[in-house]
N, C-alpha and C positions, 0 to 999 in steps of 0.2 A: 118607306122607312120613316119612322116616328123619330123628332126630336123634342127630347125632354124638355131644353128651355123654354122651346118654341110653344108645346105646349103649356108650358104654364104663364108666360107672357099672352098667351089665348083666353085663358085661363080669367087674368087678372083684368084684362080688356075689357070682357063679359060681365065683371062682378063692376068696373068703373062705368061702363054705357047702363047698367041696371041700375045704379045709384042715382048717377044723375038724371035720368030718365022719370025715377020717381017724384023727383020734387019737380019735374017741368022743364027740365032742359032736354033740349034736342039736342041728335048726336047725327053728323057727318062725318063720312068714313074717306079718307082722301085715297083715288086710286093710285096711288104711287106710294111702295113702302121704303123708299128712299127719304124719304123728309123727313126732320128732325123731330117730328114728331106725330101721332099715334090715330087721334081724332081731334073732329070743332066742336066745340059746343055751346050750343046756340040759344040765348037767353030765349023769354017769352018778349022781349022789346027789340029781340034782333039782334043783338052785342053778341060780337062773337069771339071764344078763346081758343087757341093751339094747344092741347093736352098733352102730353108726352106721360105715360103709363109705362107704371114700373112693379112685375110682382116682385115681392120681397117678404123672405118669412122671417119673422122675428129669433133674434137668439141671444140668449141670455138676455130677456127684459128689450130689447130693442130694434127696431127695424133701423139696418142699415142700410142708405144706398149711394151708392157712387154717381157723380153728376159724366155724362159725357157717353161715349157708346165704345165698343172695341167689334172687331172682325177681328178671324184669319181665315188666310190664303196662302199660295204654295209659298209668298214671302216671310211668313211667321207671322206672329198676331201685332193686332194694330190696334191705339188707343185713338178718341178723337175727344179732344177735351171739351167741355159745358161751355156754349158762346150764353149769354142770357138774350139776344135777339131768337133764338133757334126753335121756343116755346113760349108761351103765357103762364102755363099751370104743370105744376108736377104730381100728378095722381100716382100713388101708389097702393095699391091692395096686398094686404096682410092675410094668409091664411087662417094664422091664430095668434091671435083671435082675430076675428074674423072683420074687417080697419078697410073701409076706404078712405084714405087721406090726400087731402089737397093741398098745394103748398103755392103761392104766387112766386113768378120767378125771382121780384123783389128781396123775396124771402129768404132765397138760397145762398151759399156760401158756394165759393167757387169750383169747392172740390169733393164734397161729399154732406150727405143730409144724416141724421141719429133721432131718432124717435123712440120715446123711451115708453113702452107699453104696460109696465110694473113699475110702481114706486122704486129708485134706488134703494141698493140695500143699509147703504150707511147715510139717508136721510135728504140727500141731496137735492134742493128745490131749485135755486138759483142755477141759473145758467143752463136748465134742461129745456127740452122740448120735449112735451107729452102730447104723445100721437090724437089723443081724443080732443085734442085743441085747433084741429085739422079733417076733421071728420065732416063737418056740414059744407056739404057740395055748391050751395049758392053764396059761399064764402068767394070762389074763383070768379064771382064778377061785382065783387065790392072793391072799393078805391082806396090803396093805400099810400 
């Protein structure tokens, strides 16, 4: 039996190891899909990051994503909130358009990320995040 999510978290995993792949970083796959996060990726000097990958399609101008993971099971569904030890980088791929985004976990807020992939409609510059400002993959092993 096919699951939807799963597939597209497949999906977006494929489109973040081919991004980074192309500028020169290497991608290790950890055998355990319990950890907090996804894949490594392994500079050309050896420095290595925790990925955590997230598909997410844009709506209305933005990709949303919530930080943290949820299950259910026969208890009901269950949240696990964003520790910022639990990854290095937060990749997220956009279907459309078509956005691999990197984010350091520095960079995150505790409880959800907004990326805004169209200009606001009423002009808004200050205080957004424009997903294209998160797009170049050897950003995830620069020091901020």
């Amino acid at each position: 039996m096919r699951h939807h999510t799963k597939d597209k978290g497949d999906i977006g995993l494929g489109h973040i190891i081919g991004d980074l792949m192309q500028v020169g970083i290497q991608v290790a796959l950890p055998l355990s899909e319990h950890l907090p996060f996804d894949i490594i990726a392994i500079s050309e000097h050896g420095e290595l990051r925790r990925v955590q990958v997230k598909y997410r399609a844009a709506n209305e101008g933005v990709i949303r994503t919530r930080l943290g993971g949820s299950w259910a099971d026969r208890n009901g569904t269950h949240r696990r909130r964003f520790e910022p030890d639990d990854f290095d980088v937060l990749a997220i791929y956009c279907p459309e358009p078509r956005l691999c985004c990197y984010l350091l976990t520095g960079e995150l807020p505790s409880d959800s990320v907004q990326l805004k992939v169209s200009p606001a409609r009423n002009g808004q510059v200050r205080g957004v995040r424009v997903a294209t400002d998160y797009t170049d993959p050897l950003r995830i092993f620069q020091r901020h």
